[in-house]
N, C-alpha and C positions, 0 to 999 in steps of 0.2 A: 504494500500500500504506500501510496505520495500523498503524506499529509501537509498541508499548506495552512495556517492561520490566516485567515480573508478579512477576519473582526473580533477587535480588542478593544471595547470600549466601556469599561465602571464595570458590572458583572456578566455584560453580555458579548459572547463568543459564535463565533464561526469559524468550523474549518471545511474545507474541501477534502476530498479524499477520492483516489485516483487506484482505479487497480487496471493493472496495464491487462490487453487483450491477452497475450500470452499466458498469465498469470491465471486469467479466466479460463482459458482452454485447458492449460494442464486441471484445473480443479475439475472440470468436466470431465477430462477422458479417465483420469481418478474414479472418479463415479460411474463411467460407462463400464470401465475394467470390473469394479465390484461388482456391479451388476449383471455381466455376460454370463457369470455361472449358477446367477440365482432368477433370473428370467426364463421364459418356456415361450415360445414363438413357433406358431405351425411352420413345419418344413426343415426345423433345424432342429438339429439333435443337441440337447444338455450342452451347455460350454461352448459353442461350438457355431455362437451367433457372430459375426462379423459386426465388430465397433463401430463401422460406418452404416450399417442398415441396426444397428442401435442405434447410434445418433440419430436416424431421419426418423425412429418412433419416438424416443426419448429427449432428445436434445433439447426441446423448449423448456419440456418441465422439468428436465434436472438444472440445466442452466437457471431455472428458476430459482428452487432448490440454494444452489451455486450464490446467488442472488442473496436472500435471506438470510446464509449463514453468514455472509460478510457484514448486511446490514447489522446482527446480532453481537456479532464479533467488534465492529466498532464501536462498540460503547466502550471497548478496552482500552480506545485509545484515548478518552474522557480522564481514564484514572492512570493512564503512561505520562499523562500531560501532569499530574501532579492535581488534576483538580478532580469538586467534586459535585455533579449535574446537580440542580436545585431540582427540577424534574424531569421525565423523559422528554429526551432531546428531539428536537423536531428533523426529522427527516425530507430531503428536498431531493428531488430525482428531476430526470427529463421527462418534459409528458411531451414530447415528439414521440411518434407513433412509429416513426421510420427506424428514429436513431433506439426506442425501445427493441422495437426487431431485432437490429443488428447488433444488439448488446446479449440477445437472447442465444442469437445464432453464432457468437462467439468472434466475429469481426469487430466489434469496437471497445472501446475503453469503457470501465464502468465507471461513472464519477457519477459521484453524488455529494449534497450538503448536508452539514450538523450545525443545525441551530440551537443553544442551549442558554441558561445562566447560570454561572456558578455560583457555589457557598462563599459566599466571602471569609475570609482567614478568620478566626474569631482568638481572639489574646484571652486568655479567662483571667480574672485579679481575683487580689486575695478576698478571703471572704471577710478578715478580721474584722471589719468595716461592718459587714450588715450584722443589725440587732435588732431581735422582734418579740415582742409582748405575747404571753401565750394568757389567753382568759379562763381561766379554769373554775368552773360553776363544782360546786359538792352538792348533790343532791340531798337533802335532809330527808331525815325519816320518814314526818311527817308529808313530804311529796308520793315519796315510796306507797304509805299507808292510802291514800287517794287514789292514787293507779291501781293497785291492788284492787280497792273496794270496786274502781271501774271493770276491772277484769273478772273480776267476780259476779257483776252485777249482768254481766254477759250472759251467764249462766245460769242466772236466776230463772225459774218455770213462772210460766201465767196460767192464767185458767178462765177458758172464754167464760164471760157474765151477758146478762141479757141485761142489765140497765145502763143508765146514763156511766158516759167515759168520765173520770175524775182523775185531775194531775196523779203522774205515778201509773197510771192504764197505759196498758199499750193497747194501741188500734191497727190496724192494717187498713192501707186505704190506697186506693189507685188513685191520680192526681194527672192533671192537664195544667201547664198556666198558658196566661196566654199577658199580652204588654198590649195595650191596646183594639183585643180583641183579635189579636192573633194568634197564634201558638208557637214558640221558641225554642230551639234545639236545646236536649239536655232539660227540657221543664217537665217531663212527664215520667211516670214511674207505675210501676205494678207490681199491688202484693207488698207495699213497702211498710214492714214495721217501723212504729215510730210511737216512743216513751214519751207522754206527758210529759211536759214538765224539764226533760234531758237537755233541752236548747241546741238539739241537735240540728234543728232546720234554723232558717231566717226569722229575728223578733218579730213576734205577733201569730205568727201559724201556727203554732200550738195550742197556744192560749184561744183562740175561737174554733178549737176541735174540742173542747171541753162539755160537757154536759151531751156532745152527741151520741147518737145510736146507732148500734148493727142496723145496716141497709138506708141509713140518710144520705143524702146527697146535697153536702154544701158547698159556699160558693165562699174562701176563702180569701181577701184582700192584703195584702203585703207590702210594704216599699223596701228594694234591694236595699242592702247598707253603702252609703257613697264609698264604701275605700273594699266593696265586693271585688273577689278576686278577676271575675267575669264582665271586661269595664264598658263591653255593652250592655250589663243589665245595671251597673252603679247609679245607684240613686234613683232606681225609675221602678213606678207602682205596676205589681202584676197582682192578677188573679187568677185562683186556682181553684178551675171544678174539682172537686176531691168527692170521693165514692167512699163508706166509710163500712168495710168490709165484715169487721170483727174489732169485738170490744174485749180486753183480756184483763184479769184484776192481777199483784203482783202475788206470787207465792214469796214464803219469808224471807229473808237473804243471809244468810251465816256465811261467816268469811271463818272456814277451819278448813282440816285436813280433806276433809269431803270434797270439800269445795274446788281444792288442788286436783284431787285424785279423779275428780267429776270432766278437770280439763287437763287432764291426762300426765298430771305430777306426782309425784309420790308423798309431798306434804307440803303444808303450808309454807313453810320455811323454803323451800325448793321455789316453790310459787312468786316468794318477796325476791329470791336471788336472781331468779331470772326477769322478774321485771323492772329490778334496779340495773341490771345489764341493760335492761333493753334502752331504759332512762340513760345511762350513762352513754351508751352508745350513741344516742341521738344529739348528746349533745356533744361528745366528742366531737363528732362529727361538722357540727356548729365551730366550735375551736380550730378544728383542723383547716377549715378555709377562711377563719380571720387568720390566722397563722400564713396561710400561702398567700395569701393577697398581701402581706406584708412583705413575704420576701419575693413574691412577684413584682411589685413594687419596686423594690428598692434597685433586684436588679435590672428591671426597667429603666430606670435612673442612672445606672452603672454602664449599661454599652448601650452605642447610640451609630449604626452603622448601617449603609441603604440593603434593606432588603429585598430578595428576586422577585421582581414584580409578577412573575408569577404565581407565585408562590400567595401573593399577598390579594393580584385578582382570585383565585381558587378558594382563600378564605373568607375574603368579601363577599361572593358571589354566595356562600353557605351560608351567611350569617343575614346576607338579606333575604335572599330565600326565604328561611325561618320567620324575620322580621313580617315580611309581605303573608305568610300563610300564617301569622297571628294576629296582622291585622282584620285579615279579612275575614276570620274566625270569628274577632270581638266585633265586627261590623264596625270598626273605626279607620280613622283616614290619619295622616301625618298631621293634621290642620289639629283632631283631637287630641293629638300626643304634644302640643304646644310647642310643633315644628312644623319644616318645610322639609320635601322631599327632598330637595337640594343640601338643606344643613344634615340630614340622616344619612345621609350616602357621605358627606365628607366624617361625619362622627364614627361610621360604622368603617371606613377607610383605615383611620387613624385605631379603631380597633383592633382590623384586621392585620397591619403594621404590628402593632405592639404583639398580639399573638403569635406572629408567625418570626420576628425577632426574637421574642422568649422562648419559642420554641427550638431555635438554632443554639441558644446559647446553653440550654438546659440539654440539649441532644450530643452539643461541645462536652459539659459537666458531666454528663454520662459517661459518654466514650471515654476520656481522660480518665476517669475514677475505675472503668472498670465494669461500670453499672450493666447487665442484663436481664431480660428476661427469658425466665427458666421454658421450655415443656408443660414440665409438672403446671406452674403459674399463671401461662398460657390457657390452660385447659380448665385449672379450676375458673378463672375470670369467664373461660366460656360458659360454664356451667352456672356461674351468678346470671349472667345473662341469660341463659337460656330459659331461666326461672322466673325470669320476668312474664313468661307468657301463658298465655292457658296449657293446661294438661296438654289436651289435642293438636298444638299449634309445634310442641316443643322439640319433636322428631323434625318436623318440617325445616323450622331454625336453624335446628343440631347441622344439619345436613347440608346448607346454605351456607353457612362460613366453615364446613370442610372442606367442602367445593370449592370456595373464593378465597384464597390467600389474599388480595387487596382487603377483604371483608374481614379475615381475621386478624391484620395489620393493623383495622382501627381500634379493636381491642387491646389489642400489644401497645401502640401509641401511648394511652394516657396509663397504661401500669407501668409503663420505662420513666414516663414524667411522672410518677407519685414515689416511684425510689428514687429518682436521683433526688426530689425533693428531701423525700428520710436523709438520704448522703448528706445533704446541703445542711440540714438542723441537726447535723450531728457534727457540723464545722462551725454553725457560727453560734455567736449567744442568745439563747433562748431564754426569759425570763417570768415564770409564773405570776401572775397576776391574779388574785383571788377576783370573782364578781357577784354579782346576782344574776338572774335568771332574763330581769328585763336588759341589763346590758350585756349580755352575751348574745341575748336575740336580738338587738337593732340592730339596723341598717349600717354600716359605715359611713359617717358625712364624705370621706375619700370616695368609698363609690358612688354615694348620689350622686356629688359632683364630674363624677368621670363620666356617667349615663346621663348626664344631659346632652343633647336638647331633648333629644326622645327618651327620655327617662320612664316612662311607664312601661307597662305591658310589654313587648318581646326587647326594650333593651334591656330590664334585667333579666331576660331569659338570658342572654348575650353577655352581659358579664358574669351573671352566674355558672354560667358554661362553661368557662375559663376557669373559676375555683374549683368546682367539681368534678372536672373532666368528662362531663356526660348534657348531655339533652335533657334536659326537665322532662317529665312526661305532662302530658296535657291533658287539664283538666274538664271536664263536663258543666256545663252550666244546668243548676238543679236551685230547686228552696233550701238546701242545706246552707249551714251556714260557714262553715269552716273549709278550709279549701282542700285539707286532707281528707273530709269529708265527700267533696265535691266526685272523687273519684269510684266512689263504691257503685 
């Protein structure tokens, strides 16, 4: 091969690449020789075909063949060059139809172009520098004992009653709403148990199912809450036909070992340990991405280098994507998000920037340290995934990122960035912070301020993406009132 560099300018490249015709024939008659003793052609016995009435069946598509293996092969020349393609390089050939002929039939030169961008060099500095606040909530007993009663109260039996429902009943009731006298996705339900009293749905819908009866049919009034997860239903009056199926009165509720064993524990104590886990876990959890926005942060602040524009449209393009299929979800425009399409696309730019430079620098940190992901690691992350789906769904999944190595790359992606992370808090200074509960759950005033001008609705789906290495799942617009809620 005659490799020529055609373009050297910032991080983009070009070279040419020349395989002389000779070069091309011997690789053919190569391929004809192997294959004279493993072809079968009426008239000619085993072995025993003539290379030149091989070539007049063969010659186009093993040239072809011929053809591809070089195309594949020259990405070797990407990494003889000392660099390293930000993503597959683009490939430029002749589309003369003549000169393709006679490249095929072994008379002309094969030249072709490599367009690409490379990684830029990245210098990694010391870490001594960043320091970040870790907010560590202790969950008190008394939390513990609440959750418990909740868990328990799961369990508790009813027992259908023929009179009026009184806080504390549960009802079963099929429901429609509708905003204006129309009906809205996610407003309607069937068969859905729902506890007086629990505040499980939106204030006011409970409280006007009170005193009803198996088989009434009322007509329930609501106003969403303005700060509703749902910000096309925030702040606006629906009503809900509601069917009211069955009235249940509560059986007792005893929180002891039964109560455990009834949800499949072996004892009470068993019961508190594992719902203090699950409590501690969730808030870990909270910590863990006030923690990396910190020192995402900082090393944001720390290298400041153009990155492959590729690289940076491929992320923009995902992240409005997103952006446009949640606005159109909430039935809202960029005018309600207290911007212009114009200022969103440069905010979401300057997103995609800063991701895709932290992503080089932390992939730099990896590699230098060492950092991989395992097989074993690999597969268990699939298996968290694959969990996410219905029973019925989960072979299908399973099956879908064996097949797709790209598919199973973007699982691998964010477990390589959450070690190198652990690597990085295990080099710089991490300092415990005792809180409460209400400031470990606000907002950062850093990230409000980074998610404007489109601060609502899918831009913090967009930065919270970037803490948690994953896509929010999306929620259902319902009367419930809570947004975890929202999802059942």
């Amino acid at each position: 091969m005659q490799v020529t560099e055609t373009l050297n300018s910032g991080l983009k490249r070009e070279i040419k690449v020349v395989v002389p015709a000779g070069d091309m024939e011997a690789k053919l008659l190569a391929r004809l020789s192997d294959a004279k003793d493993k072809v079968r052609i009426n008239g000619f016995r085993p072995g025993k075909v003539p290379v030149q009435h091989l070539r007049k069946v063969y010659g186009k598509s093993f040239m072809a063949e011929v053809v591809n293996e070089i195309l594949n092969e020259s990405r070797t020349i990407i990494t003889g060059r000392g660099e390293k393609a930000a993503m597959q390089p683009e490939v430029i050939m002749t589309e003369d139809e003549k000169e393709a002929e006679k490249i095929l039939a072994g008379g002309s030169d094969f030249e072709f172009k490599l367009n690409y961008e490379v990684i830029p060099a990245i210098e990694i500095k010391d870490f001594s520098d960043i320091k970040v606040t870790r907010p560590v909530y202790d969950v008190p007993e008394a939390e513990i004992d609440e959750q418990v009663q909740r868990v328990a109260e799961s369990s508790r039996s009813y027992e259908t009653k023929s009179g009026k429902a009184a806080e504390g009943d549960r009802v079963t009731i099929d429901y429609v709403g509708k905003i204006d006298g129309e009906a809205f996705a996610g407003g309607a339900g069937t068969d859905q148990p729902l506890v007086l009293g629990s505040k499980e749905f939106i204030p006011g819908f409970e409280d006007q199912l009170i005193g009803s009866k198996a088989g009434d049919e009322k007509q329930v009034t609501v106003t969403f809450p303005e700060n509703y997860q749902a910000p096309h239903l925030a702040g606006k009056e629906a009503t809900f036909d509601v069917t009211v199926k069955e009235v249940a009165a509560p059986g007792k509720l005893e929180v002891n070992d039964e109560t455990a064993k009834n949800l499949g524990l072996e004892s009470l104590e068993r019961l508190r340990e594992v719902v203090k886990g699950q409590i501690e876990s969730q808030f870990g959890s909270m910590t863990r991405q006030k923690v990396k926005r910190q020192l995402l942060d900082q090393l944001d602040g720390s290298y400041s280098f153009e990155a492959p524009s590729k690289l940076v449209e491929a992320e923009f393009t995902n992240i409005w994507n997103q952006v446009n299929r949640d606005l159109e979800a909430a039935g809202r425009t960029f005018a309600d998000e207290e911007t212009t399409e114009e200022e969103a696309r440069a905010e979401y730019t300057r997103l995609a920037e800063r991701r895709v430079r932290l992503g080089l620098v932390l992939a730099e940190i990896g590699e230098k340290a060492g950092v991989t992901v395992s097989d074993d690691e690999l597969q268990r992350g699939l298996f968290e995934q694959i969990r996410r789906f219905p029973g019925n769904q989960q072979q299908e999944v399973y099956e879908f990122y064996r097949s797709n190595p790209d598919a199973l790359n973007t699982l691998r992606a964010p477990m390589f960035e959450e070690k190198v992370v652990d690597h990085l808090l295990g080099q710089i200074s991490v300092t415990d912070k005792k809180v409460s509960k209400e400031e470990l759950m606000a907002e950062d005033e850093e990230t409000e301020t980074k998610a404007k001008p489109a601060k609502k609705a899918a831009a913090k789906k967009a930065e919270k993406a970037e803490e948690a290495g994953a896509e929010e799942p999306k929620k259902k617009a319902a009367p419930k009132k809570k947004a975890a809620k929202d999802a059942e």
